[in-house]
N, C-alpha and C positions, 0 to 999 in steps of 0.2 A: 504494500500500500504506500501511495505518495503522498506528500501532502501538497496542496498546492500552493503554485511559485516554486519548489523546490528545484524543479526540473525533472525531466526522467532518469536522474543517475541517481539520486539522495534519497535515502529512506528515511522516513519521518524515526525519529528517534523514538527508543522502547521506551514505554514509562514502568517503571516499579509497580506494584502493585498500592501503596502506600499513594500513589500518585496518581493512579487510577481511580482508588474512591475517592481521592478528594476533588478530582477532575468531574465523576458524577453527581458526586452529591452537592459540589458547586454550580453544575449545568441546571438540575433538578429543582435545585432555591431559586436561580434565575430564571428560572422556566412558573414558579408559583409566584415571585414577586412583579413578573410581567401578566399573568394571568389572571391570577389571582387564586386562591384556595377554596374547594368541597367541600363540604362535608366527604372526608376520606378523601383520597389519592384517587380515586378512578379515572378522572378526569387526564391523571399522567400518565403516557404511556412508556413502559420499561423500555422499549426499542426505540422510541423516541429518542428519553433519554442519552441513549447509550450514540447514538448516530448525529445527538446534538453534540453531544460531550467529545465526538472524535477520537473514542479508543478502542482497544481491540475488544469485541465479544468474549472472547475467550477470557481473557484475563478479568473481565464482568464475572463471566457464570463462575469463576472460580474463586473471586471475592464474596459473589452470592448467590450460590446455587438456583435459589427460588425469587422470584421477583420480591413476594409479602419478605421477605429479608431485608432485601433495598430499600423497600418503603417503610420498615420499623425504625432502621438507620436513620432515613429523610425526617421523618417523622423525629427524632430525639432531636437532630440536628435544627429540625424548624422551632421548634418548643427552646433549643437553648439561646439559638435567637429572638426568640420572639420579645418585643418592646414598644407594646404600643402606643403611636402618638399620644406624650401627655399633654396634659394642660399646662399652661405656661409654669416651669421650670424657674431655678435661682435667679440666674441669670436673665430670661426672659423676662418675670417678675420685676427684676432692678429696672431694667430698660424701659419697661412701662410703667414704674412709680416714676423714673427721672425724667420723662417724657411731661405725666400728668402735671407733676409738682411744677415744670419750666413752665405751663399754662398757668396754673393754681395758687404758685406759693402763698398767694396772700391769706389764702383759704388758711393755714397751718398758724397760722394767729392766733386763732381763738378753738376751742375743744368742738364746736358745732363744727366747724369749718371741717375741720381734721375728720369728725364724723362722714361729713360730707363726702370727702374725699375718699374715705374706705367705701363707703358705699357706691362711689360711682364706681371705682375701678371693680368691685363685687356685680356689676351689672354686667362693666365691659367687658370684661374678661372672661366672663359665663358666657357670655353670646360667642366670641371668638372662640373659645375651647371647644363648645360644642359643634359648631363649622366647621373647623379643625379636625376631631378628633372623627366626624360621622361623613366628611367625603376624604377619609385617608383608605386608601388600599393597603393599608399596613393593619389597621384596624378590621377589615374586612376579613382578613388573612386569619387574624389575631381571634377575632370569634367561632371562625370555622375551623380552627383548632380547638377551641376549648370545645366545640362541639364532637369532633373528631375524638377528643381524648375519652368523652363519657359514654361513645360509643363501643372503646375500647376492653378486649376481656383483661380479666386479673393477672397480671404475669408481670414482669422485667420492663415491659414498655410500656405497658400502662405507668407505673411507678417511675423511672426513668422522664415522661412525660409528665405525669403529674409535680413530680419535682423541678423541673425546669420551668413550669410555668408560675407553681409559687412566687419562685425568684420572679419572674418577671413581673408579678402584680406585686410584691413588694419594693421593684425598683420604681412602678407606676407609681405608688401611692405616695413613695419619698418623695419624687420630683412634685406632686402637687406639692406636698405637706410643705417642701420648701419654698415655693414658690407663696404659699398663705405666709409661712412665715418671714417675709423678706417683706411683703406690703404688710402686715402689722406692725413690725418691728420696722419699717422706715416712718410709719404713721402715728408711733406713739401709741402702740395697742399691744394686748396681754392675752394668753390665755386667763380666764379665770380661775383663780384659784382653787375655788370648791366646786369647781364643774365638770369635773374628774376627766377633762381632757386632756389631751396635749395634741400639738401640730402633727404628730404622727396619726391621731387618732381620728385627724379632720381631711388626712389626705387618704387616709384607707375610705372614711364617712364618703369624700366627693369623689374618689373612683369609682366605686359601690353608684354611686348616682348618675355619673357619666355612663358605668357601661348599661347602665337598668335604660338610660333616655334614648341611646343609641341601638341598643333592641329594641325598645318598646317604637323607633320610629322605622324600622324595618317593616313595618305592616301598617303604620299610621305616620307617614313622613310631616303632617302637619304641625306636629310637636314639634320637632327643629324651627319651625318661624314664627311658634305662638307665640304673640308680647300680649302679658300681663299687665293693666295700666294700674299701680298702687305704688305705697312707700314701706315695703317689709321691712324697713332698721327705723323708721323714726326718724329720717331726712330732711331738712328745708323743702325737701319739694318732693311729688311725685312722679314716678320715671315709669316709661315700659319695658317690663322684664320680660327677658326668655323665662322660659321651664326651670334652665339650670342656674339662672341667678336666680329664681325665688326659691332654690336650695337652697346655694350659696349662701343666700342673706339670713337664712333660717339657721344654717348651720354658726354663721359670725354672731346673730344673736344671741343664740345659746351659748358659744363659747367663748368669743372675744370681749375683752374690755377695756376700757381707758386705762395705761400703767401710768400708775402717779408718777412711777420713779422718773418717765422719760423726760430726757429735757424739753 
């Protein structure tokens, strides 16, 4: 076999075996993050696979005799990537407190003002996470896995899968959890102290809520554009809210509060 451009004197170089799976099971991921994900693998074909990935069959079947071998492999490897689009992160948090504030500062005067200001970015930021999070293909990907998985029988790959994606909901949940705590903590806001919360405990609360809105608009897409016209924190003024800012604001209710300490 040649490869081409090489010419007809040059043999396409042997690969390892070692080099081989990771040449499939790299073809195999680019092949679901251009497609997108099933529920289960049927949708990929093994000989596809093997004729996208450009290596010998042979040294395939004798990495994995049986196809459902290849696809248990795919499958761990998908689950140990998986990282669904979160909502605004440290970093992306900072960017849009230091955005609002260059509009606002004067607002950071007085304890209303400051109020104010959590509460917009608590509207803004719900509306954009949910857009974000519900037209991503990573998320698409990201559900039809977790579906995939509880389809799964009891054995090594179930388990192997179920453990890969823990991790992944709990890298989910940090990145909000940081991201809440980067706008309170720039706004002069607390957990409360008898509310037996903490920042970790409001980013598992708004993942749990993102992924419930983003299924629940799988079958009723209306949800993604409903605005609410009310003032859920007690605001100078009334706003219209997405679905997931009148969490958001439910959840800051309950849990945040003015910290004396801040300057």
């Amino acid at each position: 076999m040649y490869s081409s451009g090489d010419g007809p004197g040059r043999r396409r170089p042997r690969l390892s075996d070692q080099e081989t799976e990771r040449r499939m099971l790299d073809t195999a991921l680019a092949m679901v993050n251009r497609d997108g994900l099933t529920v289960g693998l049927d949708h990929l074909g093994f000989e596809d696979v093997i004729r996208d990935a450009g290596v010998a069959r042979a040294a395939v079947y004798r990495r994995w005799p049986y196809k459902d071998l290849f696809f248990a492999d795919l499958l761990r490897e998908l689950a140990a990537g998986a990282a669904p689009a979160a909502a605004a992160d440290g970093e992306a948090a900072r960017r849009l407190v230091a955005a609002v504030l260059a509009e606002r500062a004067a607002e950071l005067a007085s304890p209303q003002g400051r109020h104010d200001l959590v509460t917009e970015l608590l509207r803004v930021t719900a509306a954009g996470d949910l857009e974000t999070v519900s037209g991503s293909p990573e998320w698409r990907t990201y559900l039809a896995l977790q579906a995939t998985f509880l389809s799964l029988p009891e054995g090594d790959v179930r388990a192997d899968v179920q453990a890969a994606l823990a991790r992944s909901e709990r890298r989910f949940a940090d990145r909000i959890a940081r991201g809440w705590e980067t706008v309170a903590t720039a706004l002069g806001y607390r957990v409360r102290p008898d509310s037996g919360g903490s920042f970790a405990l409001i980013g598992t609360m708004a993942a749990a809520t993102i992924r419930g809105l983003v299924i629940m608009a799988a079958a009723d897409p209306e949800l993604l554009t409903r605005r609410v016209p009310g003032n859920p924190t007690g605001a100078s003024a009334a706003a219209d809210w997405s679905l997931l800012g009148m969490a958001a604001a439910s959840i800051a209710v309950t849990y945040l509060e003015p910290d004396p300490d801040a300057g």
